[in-house]
N, CA, C and O of each residue as an XYZ file, in Angstrom:
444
protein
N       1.294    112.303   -142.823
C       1.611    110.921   -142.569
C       0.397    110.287   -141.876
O      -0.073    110.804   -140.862
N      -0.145    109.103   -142.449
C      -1.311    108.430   -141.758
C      -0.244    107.715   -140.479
O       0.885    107.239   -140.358
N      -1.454    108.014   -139.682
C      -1.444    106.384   -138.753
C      -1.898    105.306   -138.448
O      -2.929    104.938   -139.011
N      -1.533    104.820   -137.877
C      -2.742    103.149   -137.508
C      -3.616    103.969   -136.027
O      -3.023    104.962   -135.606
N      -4.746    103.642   -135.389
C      -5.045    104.219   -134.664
C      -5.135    103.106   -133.964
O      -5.952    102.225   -134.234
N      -4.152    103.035   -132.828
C      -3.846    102.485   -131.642
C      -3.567    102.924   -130.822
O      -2.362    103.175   -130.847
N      -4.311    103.383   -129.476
C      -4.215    103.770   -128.003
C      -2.900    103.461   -127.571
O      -2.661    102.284   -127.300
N      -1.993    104.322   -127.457
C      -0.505    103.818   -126.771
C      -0.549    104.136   -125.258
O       0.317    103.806   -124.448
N      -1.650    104.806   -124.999
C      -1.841    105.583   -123.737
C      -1.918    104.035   -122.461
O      -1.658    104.280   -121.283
N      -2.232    102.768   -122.821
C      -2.544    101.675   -122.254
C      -0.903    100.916   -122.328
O       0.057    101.540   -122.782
N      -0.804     99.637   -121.858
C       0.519     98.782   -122.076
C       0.233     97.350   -123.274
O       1.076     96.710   -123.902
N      -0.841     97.247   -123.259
C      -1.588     96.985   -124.003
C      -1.127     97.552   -126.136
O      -0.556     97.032   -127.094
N      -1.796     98.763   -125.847
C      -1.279     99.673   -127.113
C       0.249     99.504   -127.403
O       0.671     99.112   -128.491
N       1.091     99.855   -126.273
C       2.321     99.675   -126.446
C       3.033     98.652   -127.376
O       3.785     98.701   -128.349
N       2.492     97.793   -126.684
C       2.723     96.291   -126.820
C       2.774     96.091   -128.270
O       3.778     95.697   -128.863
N       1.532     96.407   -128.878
C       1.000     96.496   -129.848
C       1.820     96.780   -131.075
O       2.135     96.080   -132.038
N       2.062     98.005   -130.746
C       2.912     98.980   -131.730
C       4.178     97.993   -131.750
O       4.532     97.556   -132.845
N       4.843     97.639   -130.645
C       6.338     97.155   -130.640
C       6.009     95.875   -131.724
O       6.675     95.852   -132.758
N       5.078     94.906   -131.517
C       4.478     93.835   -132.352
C       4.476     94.217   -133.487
O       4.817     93.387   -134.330
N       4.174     95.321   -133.858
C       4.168     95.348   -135.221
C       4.797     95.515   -136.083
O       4.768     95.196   -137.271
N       5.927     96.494   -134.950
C       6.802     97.032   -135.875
C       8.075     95.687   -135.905
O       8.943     95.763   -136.774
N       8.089     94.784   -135.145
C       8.895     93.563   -135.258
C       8.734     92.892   -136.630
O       9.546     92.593   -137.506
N       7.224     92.742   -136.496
C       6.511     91.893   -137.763
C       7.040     93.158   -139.212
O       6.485     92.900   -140.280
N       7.712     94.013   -139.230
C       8.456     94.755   -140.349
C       7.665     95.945   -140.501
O       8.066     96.880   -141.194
N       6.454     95.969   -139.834
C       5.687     97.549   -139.911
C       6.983     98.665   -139.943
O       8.182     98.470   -139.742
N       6.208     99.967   -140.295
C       6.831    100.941   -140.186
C       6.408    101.873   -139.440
O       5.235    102.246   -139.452
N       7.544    102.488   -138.511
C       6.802    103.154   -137.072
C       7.727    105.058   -137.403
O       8.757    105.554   -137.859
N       6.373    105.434   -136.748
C       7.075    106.789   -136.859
C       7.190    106.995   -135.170
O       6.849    106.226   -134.271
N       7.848    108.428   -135.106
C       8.132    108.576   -133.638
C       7.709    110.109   -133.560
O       7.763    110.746   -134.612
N       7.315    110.715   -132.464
C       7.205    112.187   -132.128
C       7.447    112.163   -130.317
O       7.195    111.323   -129.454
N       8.118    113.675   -130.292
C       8.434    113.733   -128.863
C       7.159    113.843   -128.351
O       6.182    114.261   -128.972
N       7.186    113.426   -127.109
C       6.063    112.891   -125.813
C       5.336    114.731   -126.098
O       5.993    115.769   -126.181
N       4.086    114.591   -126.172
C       3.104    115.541   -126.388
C       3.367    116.385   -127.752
O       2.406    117.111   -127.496
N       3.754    116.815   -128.753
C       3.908    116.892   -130.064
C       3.276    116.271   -130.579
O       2.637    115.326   -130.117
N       3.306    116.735   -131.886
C       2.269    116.197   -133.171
C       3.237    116.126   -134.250
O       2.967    115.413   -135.217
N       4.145    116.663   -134.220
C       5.193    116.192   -135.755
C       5.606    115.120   -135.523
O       6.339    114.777   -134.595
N       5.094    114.406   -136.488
C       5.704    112.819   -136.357
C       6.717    112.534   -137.655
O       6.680    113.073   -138.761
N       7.685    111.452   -137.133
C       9.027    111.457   -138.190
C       9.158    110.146   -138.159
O       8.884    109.490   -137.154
N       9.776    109.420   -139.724
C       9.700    107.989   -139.428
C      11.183    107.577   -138.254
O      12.234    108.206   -138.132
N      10.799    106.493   -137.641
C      12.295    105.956   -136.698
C      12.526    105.176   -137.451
O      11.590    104.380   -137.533
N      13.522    104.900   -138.257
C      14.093    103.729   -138.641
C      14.642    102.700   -137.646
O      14.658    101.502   -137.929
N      15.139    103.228   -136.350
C      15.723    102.445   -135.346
C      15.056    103.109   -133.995
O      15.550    103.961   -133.256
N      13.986    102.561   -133.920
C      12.942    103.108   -132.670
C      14.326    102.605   -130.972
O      15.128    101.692   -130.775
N      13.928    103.688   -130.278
C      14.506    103.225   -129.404
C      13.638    102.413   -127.974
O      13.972    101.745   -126.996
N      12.291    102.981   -128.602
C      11.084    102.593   -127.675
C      11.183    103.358   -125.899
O      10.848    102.867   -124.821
N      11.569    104.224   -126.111
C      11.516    105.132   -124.916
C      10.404    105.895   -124.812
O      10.260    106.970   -125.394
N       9.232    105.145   -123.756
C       8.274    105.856   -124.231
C       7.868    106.851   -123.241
O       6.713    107.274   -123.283
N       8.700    107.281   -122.339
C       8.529    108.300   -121.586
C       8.707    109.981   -122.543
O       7.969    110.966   -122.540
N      10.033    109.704   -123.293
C      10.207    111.089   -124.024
C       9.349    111.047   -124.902
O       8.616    112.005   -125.148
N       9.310    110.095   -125.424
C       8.748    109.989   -127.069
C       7.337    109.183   -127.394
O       7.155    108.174   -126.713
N       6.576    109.439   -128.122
C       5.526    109.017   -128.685
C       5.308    108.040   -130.005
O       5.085    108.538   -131.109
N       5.405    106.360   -129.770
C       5.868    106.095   -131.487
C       3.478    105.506   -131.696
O       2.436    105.512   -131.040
N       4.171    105.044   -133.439
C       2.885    104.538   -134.036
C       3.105    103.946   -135.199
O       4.162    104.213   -135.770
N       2.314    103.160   -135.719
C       2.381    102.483   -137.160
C       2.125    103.617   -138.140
O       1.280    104.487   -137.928
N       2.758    103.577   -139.031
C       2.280    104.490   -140.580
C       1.295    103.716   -141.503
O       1.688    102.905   -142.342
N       0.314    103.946   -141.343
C      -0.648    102.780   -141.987
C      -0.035    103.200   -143.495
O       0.499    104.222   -143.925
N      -0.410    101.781   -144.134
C      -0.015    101.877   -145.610
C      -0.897    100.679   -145.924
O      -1.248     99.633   -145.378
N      -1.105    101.392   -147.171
C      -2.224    100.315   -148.118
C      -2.145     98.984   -147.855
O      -1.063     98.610   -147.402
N      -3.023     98.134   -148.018
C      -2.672     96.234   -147.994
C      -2.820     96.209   -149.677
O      -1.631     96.245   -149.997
N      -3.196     96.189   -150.298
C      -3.181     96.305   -151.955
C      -4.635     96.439   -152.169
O      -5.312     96.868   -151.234
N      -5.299     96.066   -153.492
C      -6.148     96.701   -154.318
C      -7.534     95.754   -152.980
O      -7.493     94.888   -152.106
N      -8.885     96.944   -153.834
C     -10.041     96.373   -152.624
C     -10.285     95.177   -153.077
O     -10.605     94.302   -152.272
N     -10.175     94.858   -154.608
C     -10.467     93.539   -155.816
C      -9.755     93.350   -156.753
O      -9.225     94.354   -157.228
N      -9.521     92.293   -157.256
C      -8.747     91.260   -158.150
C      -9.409     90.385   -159.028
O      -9.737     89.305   -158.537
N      -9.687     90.590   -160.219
C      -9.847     89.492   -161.292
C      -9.198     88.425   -161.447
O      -7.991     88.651   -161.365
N      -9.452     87.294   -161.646
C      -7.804     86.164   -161.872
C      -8.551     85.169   -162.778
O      -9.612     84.606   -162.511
N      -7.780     85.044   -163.946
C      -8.577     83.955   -164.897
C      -8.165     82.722   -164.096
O      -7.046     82.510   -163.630
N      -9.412     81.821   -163.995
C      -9.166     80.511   -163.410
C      -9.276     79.816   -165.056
O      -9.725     80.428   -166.025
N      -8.619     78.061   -165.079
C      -8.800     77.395   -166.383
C      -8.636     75.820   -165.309
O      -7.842     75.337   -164.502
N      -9.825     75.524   -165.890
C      -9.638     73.962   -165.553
C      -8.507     73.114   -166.069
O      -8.125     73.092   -167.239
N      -8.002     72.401   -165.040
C      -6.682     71.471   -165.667
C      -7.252     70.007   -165.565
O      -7.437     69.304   -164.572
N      -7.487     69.751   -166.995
C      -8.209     68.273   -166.649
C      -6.770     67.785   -166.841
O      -6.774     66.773   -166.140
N      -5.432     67.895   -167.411
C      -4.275     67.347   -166.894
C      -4.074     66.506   -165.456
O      -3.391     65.482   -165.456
N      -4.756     67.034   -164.143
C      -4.574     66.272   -163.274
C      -5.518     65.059   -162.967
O      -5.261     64.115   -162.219
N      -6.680     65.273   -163.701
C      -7.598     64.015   -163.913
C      -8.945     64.072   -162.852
O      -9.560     63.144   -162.327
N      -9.172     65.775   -162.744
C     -10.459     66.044   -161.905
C     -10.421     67.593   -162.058
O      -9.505     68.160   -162.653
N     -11.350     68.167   -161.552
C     -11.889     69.344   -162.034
C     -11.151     69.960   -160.687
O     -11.653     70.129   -159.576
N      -9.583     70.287   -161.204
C      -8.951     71.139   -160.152
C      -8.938     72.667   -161.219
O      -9.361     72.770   -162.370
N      -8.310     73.703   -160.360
C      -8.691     74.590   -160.979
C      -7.079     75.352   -160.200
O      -6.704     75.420   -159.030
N      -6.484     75.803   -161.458
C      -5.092     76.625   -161.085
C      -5.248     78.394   -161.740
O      -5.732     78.910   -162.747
N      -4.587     78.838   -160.598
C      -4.694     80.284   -160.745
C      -3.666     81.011   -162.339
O      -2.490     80.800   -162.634
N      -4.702     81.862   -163.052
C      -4.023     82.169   -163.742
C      -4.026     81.338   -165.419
O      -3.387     80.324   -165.699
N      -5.034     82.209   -166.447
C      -4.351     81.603   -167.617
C      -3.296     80.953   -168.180
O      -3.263     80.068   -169.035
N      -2.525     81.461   -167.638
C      -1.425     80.653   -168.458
C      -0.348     80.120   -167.730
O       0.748     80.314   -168.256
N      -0.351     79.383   -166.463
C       0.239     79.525   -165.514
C       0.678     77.814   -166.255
O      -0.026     77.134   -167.001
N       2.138     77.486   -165.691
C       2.796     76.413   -167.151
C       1.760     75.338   -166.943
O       1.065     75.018   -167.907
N       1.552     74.615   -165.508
C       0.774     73.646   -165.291
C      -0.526     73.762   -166.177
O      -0.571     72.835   -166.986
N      -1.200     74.306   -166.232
C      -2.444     74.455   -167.408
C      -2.139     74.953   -168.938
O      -3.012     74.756   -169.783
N      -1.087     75.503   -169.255
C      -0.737     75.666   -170.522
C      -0.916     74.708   -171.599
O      -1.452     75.019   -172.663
N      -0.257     72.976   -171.210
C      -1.190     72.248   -172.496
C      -2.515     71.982   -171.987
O      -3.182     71.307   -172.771
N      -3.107     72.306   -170.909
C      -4.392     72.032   -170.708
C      -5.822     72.942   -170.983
O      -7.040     72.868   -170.824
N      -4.801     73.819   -171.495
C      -5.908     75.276   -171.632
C      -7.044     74.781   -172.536
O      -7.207     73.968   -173.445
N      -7.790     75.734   -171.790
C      -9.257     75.651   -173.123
C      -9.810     76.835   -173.278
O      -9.172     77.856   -173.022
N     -11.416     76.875   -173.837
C     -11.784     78.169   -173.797
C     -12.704     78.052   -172.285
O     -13.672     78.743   -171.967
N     -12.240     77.263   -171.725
C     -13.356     77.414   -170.471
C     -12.567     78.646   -169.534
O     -12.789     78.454   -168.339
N     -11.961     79.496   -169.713
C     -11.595     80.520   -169.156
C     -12.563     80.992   -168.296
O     -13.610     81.393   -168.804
N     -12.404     81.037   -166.853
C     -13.358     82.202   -166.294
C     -12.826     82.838   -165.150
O     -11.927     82.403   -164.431
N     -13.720     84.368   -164.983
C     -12.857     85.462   -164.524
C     -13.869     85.814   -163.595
O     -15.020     86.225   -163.742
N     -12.944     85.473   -162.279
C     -13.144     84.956   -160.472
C     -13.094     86.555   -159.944
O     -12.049     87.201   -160.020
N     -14.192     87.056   -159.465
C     -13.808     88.400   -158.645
C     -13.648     87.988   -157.010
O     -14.463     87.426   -156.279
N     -12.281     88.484   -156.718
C     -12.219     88.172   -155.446
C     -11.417     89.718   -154.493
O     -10.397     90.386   -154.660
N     -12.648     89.730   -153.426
C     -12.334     91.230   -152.689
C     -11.356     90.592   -151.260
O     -11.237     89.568   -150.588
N     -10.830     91.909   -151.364
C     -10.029     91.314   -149.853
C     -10.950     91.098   -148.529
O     -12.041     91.532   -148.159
N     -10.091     90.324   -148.066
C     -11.301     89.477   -146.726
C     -11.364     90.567   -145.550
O     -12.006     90.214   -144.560
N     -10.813     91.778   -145.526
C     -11.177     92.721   -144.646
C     -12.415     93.478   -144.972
O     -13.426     93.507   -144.270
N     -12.291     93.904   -145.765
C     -13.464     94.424   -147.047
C     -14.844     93.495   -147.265
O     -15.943     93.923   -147.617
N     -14.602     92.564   -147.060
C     -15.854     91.679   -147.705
C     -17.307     91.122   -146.379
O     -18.434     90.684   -146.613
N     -16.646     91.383   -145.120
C     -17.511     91.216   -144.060
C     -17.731     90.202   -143.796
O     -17.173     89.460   -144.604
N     -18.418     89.519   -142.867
C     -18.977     88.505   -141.920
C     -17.463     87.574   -141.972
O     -16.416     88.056   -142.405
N     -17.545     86.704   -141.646
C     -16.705     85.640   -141.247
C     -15.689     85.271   -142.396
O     -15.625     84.095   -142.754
N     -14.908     86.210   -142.976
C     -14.053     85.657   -144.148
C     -12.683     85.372   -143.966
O     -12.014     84.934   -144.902
């Protein structure tokens, strides 16, 4: 089982973990000094016995292709995601073009 690597040893870390797992993360738990970790479905957050953490899990792919098509339908060079998406459907042309876009964790400096 991966984890997220967050210091729980602080109140800080704590904090952290409880945040996340609110926001719908998924937290595993192991008794206080152990290493078998098990998912909690219903953490009790007792963190004297027990030891919890995030289960890291993928965010999705590192990159994505997406045909963009100009919709001169709206009467300026807007641009809607997706060939065939209905709004551009009578507007399609062959101006098809194919947008590489990496996730903004992945891609560095200020994204």
């Amino acid at each position: 089982m991966n984890l997220e690597q967050i210091d729980t040893s602080t109140t800080a870390g704590k904090a952290r973990v409880m945040q996340l797992a609110a926001e719908g993360r998924r937290v595993a738990y192991s008794n206080a000094g152990h290493h078998e970790w098990a998912l909690a479905r219903d953490p009790r957050w007792d963190w004297r016995t027990r030891d919890y953490a995030i289960i890291a899990e993928p965010v999705g792919p590192d990159e994505v292709w997406v045909n963009v098509t100009p919709s001169f339908k709206l009467g300026r060079a807007e641009y809607l995601y997706g060939s065939c998406a209905t709004a551009a459907a009578d507007a399609y042309t062959s101006e098809v073009r194919q947008v590489r876009y990496i996730r903004a964790d992945l891609a560095g400096g200020d994204a």
